[in-house]
N, C-alpha and C positions, 0 to 999 in steps of 0.2 A: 468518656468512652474511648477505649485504645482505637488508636487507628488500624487499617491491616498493613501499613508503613512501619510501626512501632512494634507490630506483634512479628511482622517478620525480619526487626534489625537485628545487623550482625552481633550477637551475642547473648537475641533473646531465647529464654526456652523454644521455644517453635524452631528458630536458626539451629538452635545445638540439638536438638531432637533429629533434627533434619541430618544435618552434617553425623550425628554418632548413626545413623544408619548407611550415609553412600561412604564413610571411612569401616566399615561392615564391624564394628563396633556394638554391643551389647546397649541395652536401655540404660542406662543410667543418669539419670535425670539432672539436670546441673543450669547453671547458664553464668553468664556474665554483665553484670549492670552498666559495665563502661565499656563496653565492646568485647568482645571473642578474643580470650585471654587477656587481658588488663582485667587487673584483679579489684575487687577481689571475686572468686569464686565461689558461687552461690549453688550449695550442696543440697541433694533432696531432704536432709532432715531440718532445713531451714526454708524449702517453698512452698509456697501457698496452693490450697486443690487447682487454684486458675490457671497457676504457673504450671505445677505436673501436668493438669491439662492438655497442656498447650505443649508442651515437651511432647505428651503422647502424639497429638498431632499432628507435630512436624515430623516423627517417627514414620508414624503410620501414613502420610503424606508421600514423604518421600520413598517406604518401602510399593506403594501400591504404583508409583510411575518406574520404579524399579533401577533405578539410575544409581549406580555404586563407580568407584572409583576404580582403577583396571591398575593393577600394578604388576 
């Protein structure tokens, strides 16, 4: 069983789901298996429903606490 340690490390779907919404970035579902950028880059037509899942997630997580990046 994932921990919520592992489902929320830097680079998992839930981390970049999160992050592609407070960088106000479109859905695009992705993540990174050795951390947030260290490749390689793992593309939606390569994740499992658990993974997009967990993408949506971290999306919809972090749109409903509403926290984006102020540039």
């Amino acid at each position: 069983m994932e921990s919520t340690k592992e489902k929320h490390a830097h680079g998992s779907p839930f981390d970049r789901g999160g992050a592609d919404y407070y960088y106000s970035r479109g859905r695009n579902p992705h993540y990174y298996p050795n951390g947030t950028y260290h490749e390689p880059r793992i593309e939606r037509k390569d994740m499992s429903k658990k993974q997009l899942k967990e993408y949506n997630e971290g999306y919809d997580e972090a749109q409903k606490l509403g926290c984006k990046k102020e540039y």
